[in-house]
Every structure is written in structure tokens, then in C-alpha cells.
C-alpha positions in Angstrom: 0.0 0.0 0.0 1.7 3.5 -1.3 1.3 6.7 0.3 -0.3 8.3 -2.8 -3.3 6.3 -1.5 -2.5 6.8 1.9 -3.9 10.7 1.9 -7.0 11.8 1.0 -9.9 13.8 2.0 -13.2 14.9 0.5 -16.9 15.6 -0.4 -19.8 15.0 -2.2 -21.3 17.3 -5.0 -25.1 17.1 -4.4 -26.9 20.8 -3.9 -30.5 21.2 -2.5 -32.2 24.6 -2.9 -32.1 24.7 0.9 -28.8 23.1 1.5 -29.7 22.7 5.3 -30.5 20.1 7.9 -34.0 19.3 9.2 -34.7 21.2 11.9 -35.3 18.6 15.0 -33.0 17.1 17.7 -31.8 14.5 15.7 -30.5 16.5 12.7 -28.2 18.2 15.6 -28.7 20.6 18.4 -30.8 23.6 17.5 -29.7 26.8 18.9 -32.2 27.8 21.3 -31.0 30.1 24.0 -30.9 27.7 26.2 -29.0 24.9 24.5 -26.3 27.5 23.2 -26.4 28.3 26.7 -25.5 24.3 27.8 -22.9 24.3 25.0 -21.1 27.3 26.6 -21.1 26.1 30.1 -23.3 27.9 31.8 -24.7 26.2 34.4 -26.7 27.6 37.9 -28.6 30.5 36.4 -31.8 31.4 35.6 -32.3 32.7 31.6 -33.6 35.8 33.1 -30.6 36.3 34.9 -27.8 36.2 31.5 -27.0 39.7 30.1 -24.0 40.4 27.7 -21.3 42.3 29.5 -20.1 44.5 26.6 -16.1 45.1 26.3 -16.1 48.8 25.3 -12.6 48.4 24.8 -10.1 45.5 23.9 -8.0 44.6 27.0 -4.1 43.9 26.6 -4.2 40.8 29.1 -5.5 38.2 26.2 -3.7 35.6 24.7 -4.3 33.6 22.4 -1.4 30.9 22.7 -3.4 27.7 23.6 -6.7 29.2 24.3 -9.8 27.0 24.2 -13.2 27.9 22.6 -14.7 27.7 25.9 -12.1 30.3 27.1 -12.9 32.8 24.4 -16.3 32.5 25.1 -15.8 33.4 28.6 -14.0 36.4 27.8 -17.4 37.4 25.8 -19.5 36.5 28.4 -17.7 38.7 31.4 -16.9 41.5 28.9 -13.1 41.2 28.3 -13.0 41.0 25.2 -14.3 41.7 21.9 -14.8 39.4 19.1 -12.9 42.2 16.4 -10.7 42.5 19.3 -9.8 38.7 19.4 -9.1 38.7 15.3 -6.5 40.7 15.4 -4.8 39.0 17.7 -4.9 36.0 15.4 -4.3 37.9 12.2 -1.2 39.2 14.7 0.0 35.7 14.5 -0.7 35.2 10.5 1.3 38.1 9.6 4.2 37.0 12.1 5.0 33.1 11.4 2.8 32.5 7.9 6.1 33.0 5.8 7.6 30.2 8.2 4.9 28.2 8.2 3.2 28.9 4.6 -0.1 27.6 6.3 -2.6 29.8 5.0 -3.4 30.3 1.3 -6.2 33.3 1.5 -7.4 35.7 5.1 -10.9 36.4 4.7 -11.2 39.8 3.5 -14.8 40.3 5.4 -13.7 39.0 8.4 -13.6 42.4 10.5 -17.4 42.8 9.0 -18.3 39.3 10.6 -16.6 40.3 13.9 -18.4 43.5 14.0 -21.8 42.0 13.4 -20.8 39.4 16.1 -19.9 42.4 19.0 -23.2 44.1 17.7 -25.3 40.8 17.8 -24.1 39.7 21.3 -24.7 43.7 22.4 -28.1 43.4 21.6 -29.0 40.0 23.3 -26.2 37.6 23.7 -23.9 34.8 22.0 -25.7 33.6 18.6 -24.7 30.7 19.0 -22.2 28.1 20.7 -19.2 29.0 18.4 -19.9 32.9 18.9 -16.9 34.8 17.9 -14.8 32.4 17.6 -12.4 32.3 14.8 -12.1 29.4 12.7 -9.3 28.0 9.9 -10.8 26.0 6.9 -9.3 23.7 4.4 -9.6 25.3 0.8 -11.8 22.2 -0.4 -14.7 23.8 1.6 -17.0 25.9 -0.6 -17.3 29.5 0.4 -19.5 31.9 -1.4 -17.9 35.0 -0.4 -14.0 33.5 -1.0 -12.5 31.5 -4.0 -12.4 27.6 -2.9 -9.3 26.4 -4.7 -8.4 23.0 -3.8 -4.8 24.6 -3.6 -4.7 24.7 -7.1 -3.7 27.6 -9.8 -6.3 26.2 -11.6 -9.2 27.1 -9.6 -7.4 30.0 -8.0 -10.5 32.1 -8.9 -13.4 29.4 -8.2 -16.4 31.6 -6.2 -18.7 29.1 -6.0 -22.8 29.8 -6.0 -23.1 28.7 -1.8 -21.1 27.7 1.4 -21.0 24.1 2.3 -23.0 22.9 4.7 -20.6 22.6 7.2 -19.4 26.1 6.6 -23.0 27.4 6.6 -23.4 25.6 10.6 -20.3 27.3 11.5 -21.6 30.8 10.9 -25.5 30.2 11.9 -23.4 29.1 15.2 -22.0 32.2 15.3 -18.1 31.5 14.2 -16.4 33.5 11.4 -14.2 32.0 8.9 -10.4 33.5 9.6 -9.1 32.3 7.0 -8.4 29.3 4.5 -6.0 26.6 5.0 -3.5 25.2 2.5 -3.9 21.5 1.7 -2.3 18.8 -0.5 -3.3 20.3 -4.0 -6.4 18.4 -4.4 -6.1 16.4 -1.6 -4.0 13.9 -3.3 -1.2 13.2 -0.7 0.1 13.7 3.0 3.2 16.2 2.2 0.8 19.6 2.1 2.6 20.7 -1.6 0.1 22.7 -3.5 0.6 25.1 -6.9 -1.3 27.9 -5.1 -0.3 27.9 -0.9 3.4 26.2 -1.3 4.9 23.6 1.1 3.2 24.0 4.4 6.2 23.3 7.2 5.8 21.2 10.4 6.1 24.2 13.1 7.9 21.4 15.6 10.7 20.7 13.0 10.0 23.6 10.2 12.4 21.1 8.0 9.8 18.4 8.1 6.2 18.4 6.5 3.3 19.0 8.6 1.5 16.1 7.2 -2.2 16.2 5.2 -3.8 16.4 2.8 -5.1 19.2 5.9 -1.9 20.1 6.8 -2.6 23.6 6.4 -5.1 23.5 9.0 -2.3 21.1 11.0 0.4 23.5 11.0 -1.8 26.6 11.6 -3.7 25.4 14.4 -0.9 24.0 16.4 1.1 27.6 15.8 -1.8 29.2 17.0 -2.8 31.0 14.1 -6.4 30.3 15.0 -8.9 28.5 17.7 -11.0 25.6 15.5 -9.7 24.1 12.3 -11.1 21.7 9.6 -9.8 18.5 7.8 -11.5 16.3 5.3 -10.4 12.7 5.6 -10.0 10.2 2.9 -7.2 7.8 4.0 -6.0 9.8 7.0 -5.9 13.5 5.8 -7.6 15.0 9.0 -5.5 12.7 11.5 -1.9 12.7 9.9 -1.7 16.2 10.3 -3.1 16.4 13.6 -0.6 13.6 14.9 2.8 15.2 13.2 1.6 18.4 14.7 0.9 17.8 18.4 -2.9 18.2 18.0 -6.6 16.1 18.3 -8.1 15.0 14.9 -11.7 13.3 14.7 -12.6 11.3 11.8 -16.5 10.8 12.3 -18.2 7.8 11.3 -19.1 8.7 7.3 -22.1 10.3 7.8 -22.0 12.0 10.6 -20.9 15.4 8.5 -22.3 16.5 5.1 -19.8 16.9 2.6 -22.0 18.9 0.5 -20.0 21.6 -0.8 -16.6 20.2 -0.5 -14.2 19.4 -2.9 -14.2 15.6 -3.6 -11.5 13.2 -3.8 -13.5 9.9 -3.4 -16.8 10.1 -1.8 -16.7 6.5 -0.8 -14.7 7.5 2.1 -14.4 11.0 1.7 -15.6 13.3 5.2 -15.2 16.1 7.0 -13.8 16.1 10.3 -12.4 18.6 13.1 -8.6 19.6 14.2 -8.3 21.0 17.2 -5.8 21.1 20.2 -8.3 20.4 22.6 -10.4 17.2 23.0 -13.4 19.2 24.4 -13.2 21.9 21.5 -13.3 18.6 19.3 -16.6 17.5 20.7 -17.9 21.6 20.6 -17.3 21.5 17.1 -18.6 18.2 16.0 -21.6 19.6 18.0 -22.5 22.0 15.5 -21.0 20.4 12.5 -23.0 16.3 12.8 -26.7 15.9 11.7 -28.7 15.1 8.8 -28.4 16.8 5.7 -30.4 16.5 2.6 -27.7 17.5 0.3 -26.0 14.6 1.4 -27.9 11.5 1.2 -25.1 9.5 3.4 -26.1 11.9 6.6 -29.1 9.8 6.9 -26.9 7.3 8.5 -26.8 9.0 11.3 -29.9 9.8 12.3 -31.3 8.7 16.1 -28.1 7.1 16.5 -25.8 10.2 18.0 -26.3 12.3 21.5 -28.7 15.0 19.8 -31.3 12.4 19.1 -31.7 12.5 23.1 -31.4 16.4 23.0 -27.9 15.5 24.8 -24.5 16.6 23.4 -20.9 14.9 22.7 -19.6 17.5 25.2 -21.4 15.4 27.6 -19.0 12.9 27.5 -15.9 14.4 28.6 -15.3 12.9 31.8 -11.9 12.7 33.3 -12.3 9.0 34.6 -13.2 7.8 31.4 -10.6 5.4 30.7 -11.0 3.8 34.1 -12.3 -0.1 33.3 -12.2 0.5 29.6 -11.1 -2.8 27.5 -8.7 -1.7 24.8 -7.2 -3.5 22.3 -3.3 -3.2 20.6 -3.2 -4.0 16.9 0.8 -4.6 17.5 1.7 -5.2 14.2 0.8 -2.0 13.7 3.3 -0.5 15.8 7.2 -0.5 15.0 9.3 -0.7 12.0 8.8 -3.1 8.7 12.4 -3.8 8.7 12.5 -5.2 5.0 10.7 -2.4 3.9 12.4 1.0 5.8 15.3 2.6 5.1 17.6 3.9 8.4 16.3 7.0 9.5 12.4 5.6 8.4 13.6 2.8 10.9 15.1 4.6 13.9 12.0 7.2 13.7 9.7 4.3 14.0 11.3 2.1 16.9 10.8 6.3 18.9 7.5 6.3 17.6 6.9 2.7 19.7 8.7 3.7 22.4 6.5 6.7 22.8 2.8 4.5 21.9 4.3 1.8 24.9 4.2 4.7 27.1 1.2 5.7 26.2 -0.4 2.6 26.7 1.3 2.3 29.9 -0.8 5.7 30.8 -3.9 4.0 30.2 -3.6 1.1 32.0 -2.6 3.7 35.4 -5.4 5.3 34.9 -7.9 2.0 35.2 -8.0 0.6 31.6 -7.5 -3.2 30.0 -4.9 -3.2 27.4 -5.4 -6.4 25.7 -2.9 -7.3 22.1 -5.0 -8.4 19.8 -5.2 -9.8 15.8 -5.2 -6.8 13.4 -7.4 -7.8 10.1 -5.3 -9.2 7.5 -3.0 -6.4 5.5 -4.7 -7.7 1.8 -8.4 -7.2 3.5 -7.4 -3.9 4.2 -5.5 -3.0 1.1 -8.9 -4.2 -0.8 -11.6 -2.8 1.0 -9.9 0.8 0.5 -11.1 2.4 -2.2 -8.4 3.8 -4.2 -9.2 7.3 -4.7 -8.1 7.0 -8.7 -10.8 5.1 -9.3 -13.9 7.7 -8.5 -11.8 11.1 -8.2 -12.6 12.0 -11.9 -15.8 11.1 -11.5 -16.7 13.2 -8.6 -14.7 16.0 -9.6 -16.2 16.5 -12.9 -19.8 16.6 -11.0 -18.4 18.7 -8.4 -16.8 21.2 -11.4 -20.2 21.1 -13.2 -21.8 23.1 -9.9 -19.3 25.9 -10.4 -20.6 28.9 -12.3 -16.8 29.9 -14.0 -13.3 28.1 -14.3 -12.7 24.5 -15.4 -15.5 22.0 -16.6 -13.8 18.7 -16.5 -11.0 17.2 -15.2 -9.4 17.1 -18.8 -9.6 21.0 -19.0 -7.1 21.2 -15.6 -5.0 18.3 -16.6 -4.6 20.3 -20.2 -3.9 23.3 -18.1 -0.8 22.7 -16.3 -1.6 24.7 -13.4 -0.6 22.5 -10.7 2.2 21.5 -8.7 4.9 19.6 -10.4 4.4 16.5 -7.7 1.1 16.1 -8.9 2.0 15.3 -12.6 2.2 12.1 -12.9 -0.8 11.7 -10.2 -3.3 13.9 -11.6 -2.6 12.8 -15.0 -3.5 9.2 -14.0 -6.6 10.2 -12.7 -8.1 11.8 -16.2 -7.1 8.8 -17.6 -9.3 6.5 -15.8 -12.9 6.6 -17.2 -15.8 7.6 -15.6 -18.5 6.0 -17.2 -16.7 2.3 -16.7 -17.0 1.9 -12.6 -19.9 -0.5 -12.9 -17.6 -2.3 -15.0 -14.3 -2.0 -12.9 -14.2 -5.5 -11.5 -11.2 -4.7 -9.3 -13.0 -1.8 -8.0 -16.5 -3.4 -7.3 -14.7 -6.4 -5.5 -13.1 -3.6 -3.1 -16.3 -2.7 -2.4 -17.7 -6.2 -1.9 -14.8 -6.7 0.9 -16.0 -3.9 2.9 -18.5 -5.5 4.7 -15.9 -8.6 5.4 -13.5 -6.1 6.8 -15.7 -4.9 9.2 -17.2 -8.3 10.5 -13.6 -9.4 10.9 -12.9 -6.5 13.0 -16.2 -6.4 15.2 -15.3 -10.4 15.3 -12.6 -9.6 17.2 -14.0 -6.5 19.3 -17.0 -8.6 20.4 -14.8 -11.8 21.2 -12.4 -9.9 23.6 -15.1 -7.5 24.9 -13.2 -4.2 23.6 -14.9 -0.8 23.6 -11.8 0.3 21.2 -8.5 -0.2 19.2 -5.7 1.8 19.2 -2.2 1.9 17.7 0.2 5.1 16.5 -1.7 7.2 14.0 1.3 7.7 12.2 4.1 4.8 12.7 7.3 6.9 11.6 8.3 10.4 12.1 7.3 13.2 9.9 9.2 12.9 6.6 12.1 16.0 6.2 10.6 18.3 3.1 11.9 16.7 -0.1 13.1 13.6 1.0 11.9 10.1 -0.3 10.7 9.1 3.3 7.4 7.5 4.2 4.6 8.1 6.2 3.9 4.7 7.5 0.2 5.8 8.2 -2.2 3.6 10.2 -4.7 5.5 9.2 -6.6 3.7 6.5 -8.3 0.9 8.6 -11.2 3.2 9.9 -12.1 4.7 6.3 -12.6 1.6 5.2 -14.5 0.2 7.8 -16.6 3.9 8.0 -15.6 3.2 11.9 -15.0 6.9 13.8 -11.3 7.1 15.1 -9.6 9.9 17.3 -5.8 11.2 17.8 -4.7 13.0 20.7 -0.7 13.9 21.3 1.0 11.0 23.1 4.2 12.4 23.5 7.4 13.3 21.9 10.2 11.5 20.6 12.8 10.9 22.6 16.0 12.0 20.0 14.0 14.8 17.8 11.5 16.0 20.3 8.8 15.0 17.3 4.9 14.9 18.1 3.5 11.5 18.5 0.2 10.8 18.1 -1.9 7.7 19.3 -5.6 6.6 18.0 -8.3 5.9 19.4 -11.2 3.6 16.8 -15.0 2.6 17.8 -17.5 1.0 16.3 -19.8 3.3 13.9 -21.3 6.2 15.5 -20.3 5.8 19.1 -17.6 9.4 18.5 -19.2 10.1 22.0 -17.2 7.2 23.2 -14.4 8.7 21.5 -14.6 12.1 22.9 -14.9 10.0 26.4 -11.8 8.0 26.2 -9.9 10.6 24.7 -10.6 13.4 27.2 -9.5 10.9 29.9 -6.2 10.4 28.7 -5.6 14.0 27.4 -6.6 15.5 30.8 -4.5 12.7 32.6 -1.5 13.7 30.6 -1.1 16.7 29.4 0.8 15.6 26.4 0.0 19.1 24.0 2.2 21.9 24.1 3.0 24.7 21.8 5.8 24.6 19.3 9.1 26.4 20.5 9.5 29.5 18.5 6.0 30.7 17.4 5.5 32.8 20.9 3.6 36.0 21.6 4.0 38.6 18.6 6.4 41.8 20.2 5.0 44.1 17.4 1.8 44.1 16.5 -0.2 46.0 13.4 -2.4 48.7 14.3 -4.0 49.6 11.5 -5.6 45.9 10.8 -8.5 46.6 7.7 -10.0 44.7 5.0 -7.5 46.6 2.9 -4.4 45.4 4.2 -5.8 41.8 4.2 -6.5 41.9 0.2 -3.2 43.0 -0.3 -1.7 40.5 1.8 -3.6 38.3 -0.1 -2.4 39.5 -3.4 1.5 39.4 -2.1 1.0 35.7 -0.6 0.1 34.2 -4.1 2.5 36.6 -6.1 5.0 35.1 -4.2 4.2 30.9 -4.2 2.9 29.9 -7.8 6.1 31.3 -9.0 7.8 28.5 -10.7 5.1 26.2 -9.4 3.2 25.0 -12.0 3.9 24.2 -15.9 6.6 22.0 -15.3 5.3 18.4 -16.2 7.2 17.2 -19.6 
């Protein structure tokens, strides 16, 4: 199995007029005043009794280096700060370490109009919403209707499409505002971050490594600080790669949990849309407002009556500190260590620190009440099978993703027959346009994939059920992060839950021992039990404090003062003028 099918991430091209969610508990939690006021933490009061403390003027004691949504929201709440006040401190951090980082390929230009509509909205009666001010970083594969959605490619550099995406819309009814858009893998079509339009995004724990992806973008930036909430899509492990090579919490929900209406596709077999985060609780705020039925995406009606909403409950109700204390977890240990015949040196040496680092972390769990039991992984072939490889449907669900768009590109062809796109995805893309669309229902390699799905998934909840395990875990990624150009591996784990449509979590674990490199460990249930997840997760997190900011990406000494939507067009404008130099054309 190569790592060109090892990252992915995605979405699904269907539109309704409405493109929204039904409107009862079990399409998510509606935002009533008093179940934003739940979400937020507020607890002991009457609803008579809440009234907006206004922050007439910004106060110099916030920072935002490692501060949680819930933290923001109390600053709202008591009046310390302001939302416009709490942007610029973010776009303080943009402007300082982007160049290091190159995490972000566009700052939304009407974010100071959100923010002020936020400040007057919560004057006049409150927080809209459980995400109220606060600022969030999304991958450029989800559709905004007031910002080009790019994919991180030249090509579609100036894609407006008609809508937002259904994810982006929940955001902003829950009253966050987009920051900005995260670079990603140029069509989601790797884990190294490399895109014609955003450059090489650089891991901010070693800037000389990649930051993993596709959503390492989002990885990089929310780890540096550069904002509060991120997004992913995940494919093959494009929303939990990053988020374990950069020291942060990734959820990939069971498929169909999230609409992926609206988002670039890659292969909507196992393409979805999940959180990044540095927090387990902010995880399960987020994945709050972002599950629930969706009409525009038929695979959302999965999940109906079978999540915490259905009960008018919420998956921040599970984070309880004892968690993991009489849990039965099992160890998939051939999934931890080096494949000697198949590693060079340094790919061996990173993954015998990787182990060292899980072992502790396993040793963790069992102090703190848990069952760690080795079990049988499922056989490497099942696996390898039941994945869908993404070069089978990508033209096919790009070309009815394109056909949505009102200007740019029509097909696949028309890009390919463009050039504009990053060298490394040459001989990729290429491949792609070559496989026909029309010929899937006659694919017989690709229709027996999908006929081992289901045999995949009995063979795992075989084993689950036979040794009484409420989840598996093993390193998210088995190596260290590869240095940027090198030939290195990934040695994901990450492919098992996309294929089984299972939900799986990574929280930090640790560091290496040598390179002081992020570890991270993962965390898989059966379908639709994230709330489990969030449970198990929280535990361990809160039990060991393993997430820490990157040396070197500190408070900013001198900040801008004159912050408008002016300057953040022409940082814009510089940023690209800058990257697709010598990026694309380049494929003989």
C-alpha cells in the first residue's frame, strides 16, 4: 500500500435549494438560547438572569497561545473582550509566522465585517450561537460563497462558488467566522501539504519536516496558534496525519455523521469532513455544531437517532476525566514499529521512537484504570482491498463537483490540459483523467473492493466482540514526519477506519525521545459511538497533558495597528504573487 493512497480527503457534490439540515433534535442541536447556553457552560442560572457584558474596549491581558473555545467564550461573556478585538490577535499571529509556516493560502477579507456583526449581535442580546466569535481555519476544499475555494490549485485560483457548504454554513448560523483558508495537498491527493497555489506548508515542531495532510494547512496553523478551530477532510487519513505530526486532536466521524455537501471531492466512498483541534473538548464543541442530517448529502441519513442529539444531549457530555477507568482496549501490534524489509535507516530509527513513545502511552492507560489487551489486526490484503483507491472515482466526482461551479474549469481534462498545478502532482493527476468515468460499474477490481468492505468490518467487530473491547488503538502515524523533499514514508495507520466507516480519534501521546517529534496515538469505535471517543480521549488527554506549543511561534512583540479589509487583500495579493512562482507548468 503507497502513500499516494494513503492521503485523501473529501466531499460530495449534491446541492438542495435549501442546502440545510431538518430542523429537530436529531439533525443536531438547535440553537435555542438555552441549549447555546448548555454548549457554553453555563450552568446555575436562571435565563432571566444572563445579560451580555459588553467590552467597550479591547484589553491587553489576552492571549491567544493555547486558548480554548470555551475560554474565548468566557471572555465574551464577562466582557473582556471583543470578538474584532480577538481577530486581530490571530491575524497578529498570521502576519508573524505564515512565511515560516506557509499555512494559509487566503485571510478572509470580510472578516472584520463578521466580527463587528458578532460584537453588535451579542450587544443586543447575547452569543448567537455556541461558536460565537470564535475564529475558525478551513481547508480550501470547503465551498465559500464569499471566498475562491481552490483545492490549492492555480487552476481554480479564482473558483467563487454559488453557496457555502454545509458545514461552513453551521459554522456561521453558530455564530463562528471563517479567519481564514488553510492550504492543503493540491487536491487532496497526498500527506506532504505541496500545492501550486499555498506552497509547502512546514511542520512548526521541526519547520524542515512536512506538517502532514492532505489538511496540513489546518495542521500547522492550528498547532502555531494561528487560530482557535480548524477543519480537515479525511480520505485515507488526511484530517488525522496532520493532527498527529503536529501535536494536536483530529476526529474522523463515522461517514455520515458530517455532510460533505459543498466540498471538494477526492473519493466520496470514504471522503468526510472532520475537526482539528488542540483540545479534545473543543473537538466534541465543534462536531456539535457540524453532525446531523443533511439533505444534500444523502449519506447523513446514517446517522440519524443514532448520536447524542437524538436525546437532546450533546458529545460534550462525555468528557469525563475517569473515562478510561475499566475500559477494555485492544493493541493492533503489528501495527506498531518498523517493517524492517521495507524501511530505510532513518524511516527505521523514527519508528522504533514512535513505539517507544505508543508503549508509554499505553502504559498511561492502564494507570489510569484501563485493559490493554494485544489483539489480531485484520489481514493487511483485507485492508488494502476494501480501500477504495481514490483513482478510481476522483474523476468522476470532480467532474460533477466542477459542473456546480458557475466559472473556471468543466472537467478534469480542461485542468489536466492546463498545467496549473504543482509539479508533484504530474504524474498523479494525469492518471486520474485517464481512468474513465463511465466504466466503474464495469471496474471488476474496484467493485470487489467494495464487496470486501463488509468482510472487513465483520472481521474487526469479530474480534471487538470476542475480547469485549470498547476500542483499538495503535500510532496514527508509525514513523516520524518525513524532512521536506526527501523520499521518506509516512507509515500511516490511518486507512483501517475509512474503510470500515468506523470513527477514530488522535490526541498527542508524546514526543520523541531523539527529535522531540509529536506523537500521536488513536483511538477507533464501532460506527457512530464518537461520543465514546470524545470519552476515552478526554480521559487520557486530561490525565496527561501531552499538547504543548511549538518552540519558536510565541507572543508577537510588534503588533499591526492599522488591521482593515485593505491590508488583508493585499496580503492576499502578495502571498500568491509570491508561491505559484515557478510552481506549475513544469510536467514534460
Amino acid at each position: 500500500m503507497n502513500d499516494a493512497h494513503e492521503t485523501k480527503s473529501g466531499s460530495t457534490t449534491q446541492r438542495s435549494e435549501s442546502n440545510g439540515s431538518g430542523a429537530g433534535a436529531e439533525f443536531g442541536p438547535p440553537f435555542d438560547r438555552r441549549s447555546v447556553l448548555k454548549l457554553l457552560g453555563v450552568t446555575g442560572v436562571t435565563m432571566a438572569s444572563i445579560r451580555p457584558v459588553v467590552a467597550r474596549e479591547a484589553p491587553e491581558d489576552f492571549s491567544p497561545i493555547e486558548a480554548s473555545a470555551s475560554e474565548i467564550r468566557s471572555r465574551y461573556l464577562t466582557g473582556q473582550s471583543t470578538v474584532r478585538s480577538v481577530v486581530e490577535a490571530y491575524l497578529e499571529r498570521v502576519w508573524e509566522y505564515e512565511d515560516e509556516l506557509e499555512a494559509i493560502i487566503t485571510i478572509n477579507p470580510a472578516v472584520f465585517e463578521r466580527a463587528e456583526e458578532l460584537d453588535a449581535a451579542f450587544e443586543a442580546g447575547g452569543p448567537v450561537g455556541p461558536l460565537h466569535g470564535i475564529p475558525i481555519l478551513i481547508k480550501d476544499n470547503h465551498d465559500t460563497a464569499d471566498m475562491a475555494t481552490t483545492a490549492g490549485s492555480v487552476a481554480l485560483m479564482d473558483s467563487i462558488p454559488p453557496d457555502d457548504a454545509t458545514v461552513v454554513r453551521k459554522m456561521r448560523e453558530a455564530g463562528g467566522l471563517v479567519l481564514a483558508k488553510a492550504n492543503l495537498h493540491e487536491y487532496a491527493f497526498g500527506y506532504d501539504t505541496v500545492s501550486s497555489l499555498g506552497g509547502v506548508t512546514h511542520n512548526p515542531y521541526d519547520l524542515e519536516r512536512y506538517a502532514g495532510g492532505s489538511s496540513g494547512g489546518t495542521g500547522a496553523g492550528i498547532a502555531a496558534n494561528l487560530s482557535v478551530l480548524g477543519t480537515g477532510t479525511d480520505t485515507g487519513g488526511s484530517v488525522r496525519v496532520p493532527a498527529a505530526a503536529c501535536n494536536l486532536v483530529g476526529l474522523r466521524p463515522s461517514t455520515g455523521l458530517i455532510s460533505r455537501d459543498g466540498i471538494v471531492p477526492l473519493s466520496l466512498t470514504e471522503d468526510t469532513v472532520g475537526p482539528i483541534t488542540r483540545t479534545v473538548s473543543d473537538a466534541a464543541l465543534f462536531t456539535d455544531v457540524l453532525a446531523g442530517y443533511d439533505s444534500a448529502d444523502p449519506e447523513t441519513a446514517e446517522s440519524v437517532r443514532r448520536t447524542p442529539h437524538a436525546e437532546g444531549n450533546s458529545y460534550t457530555d462525555s468528557l469525563h476525566e475517569g473515562g478510561l477507568d475499566g475500559a477494555r482496549i485492544g493493541v493492533y501490534r503489528d501495527y506498531v514499529g518498523p517493517v524492517e524489509e521495507l524501511e530505510e535507516r532513518e524511516e527505521i530509527q523514527g519508528a522504533r521512537r514512535v513505539k517507544a513513545v505508543f508503549n508509554g502511552a499505553l502504559e498511561e492507560m492502564e494507570r489510569l484504570g484501563a485493559t490493554v489487551v494485544s489483539v489480531e489486526s485484520p489481514p493487511d490484503e483485507l485492508v488494502a482491498t476494501a480501500n477504495v483507491d481514490s483513482g478510481d472515482e476522483f474523476n468522476r466526482d470532480i467532474n460533477q463537483y466542477l459542473a456546480t461551479l458557475e466559472e473556471g474549469p468543466e472537467t478534469l481534462a480542461e485542468i489536466v490540459a492546463s498545467d496549473e498545478y504543482a509539479p508533484e502532482l504530474c504524474e498523479t493527476i494525469r492518471a486520474r483523467e485517464n481512468v474513465d468515468e463511465n466504466e466503474l460499474d464495469r471496474n471488476l477490481e474496484y467493485l470487489r473492493g467494495l464487496s470486501k468492505r463488509d468482510d472487513l468490518q465483520q472481521s474487526v467487530l469479530a474480534t471487538m466482540a470476542e475480547k469485549s473491547l470498547d476500542v483499538v488503538v495503535y500510532p496514527t502515524i508509525r514513523r516520524t514526519p518525513p524532512r521536506i523533499g526527501s523520499e521518506q514514508g509516512w507509515g500511516s495507520n490511518a486507512q483501517l477506519a475509512p474503510a470500515l466507516e468506523f470513527p477514530a480519534i488522535t490526541v498527542p501521546a508524546g514526543f520523541t525521545e531523539t527529535e522531540s517529534l509529536p506523537v500521536g496515538v488513536e483511538f477507533m469505535a464501532r460506527e457512530f459511538q464518537e461520543a465514546l471517543l470524545f470519552e476515552l480521549a478526554y480521559s487520557y488527554e486530561r490525565a496527561t497533558h501531552h499538547r504543548c506549543s511549538p518552540a519558536g511561534f510565541g507572543s508577537v512583540d510588534d503588533p499591526i495597528t492599522d488591521w482593515s479589509s485593505a491590508t488583508i487583500r493585499d496580503w492576499n495579493d502578495e502571498q500568491h504573487r509570491n508561491r505559484t512562482v515557478e510552481r506549475t507548468g513544469q510536467c514534460e
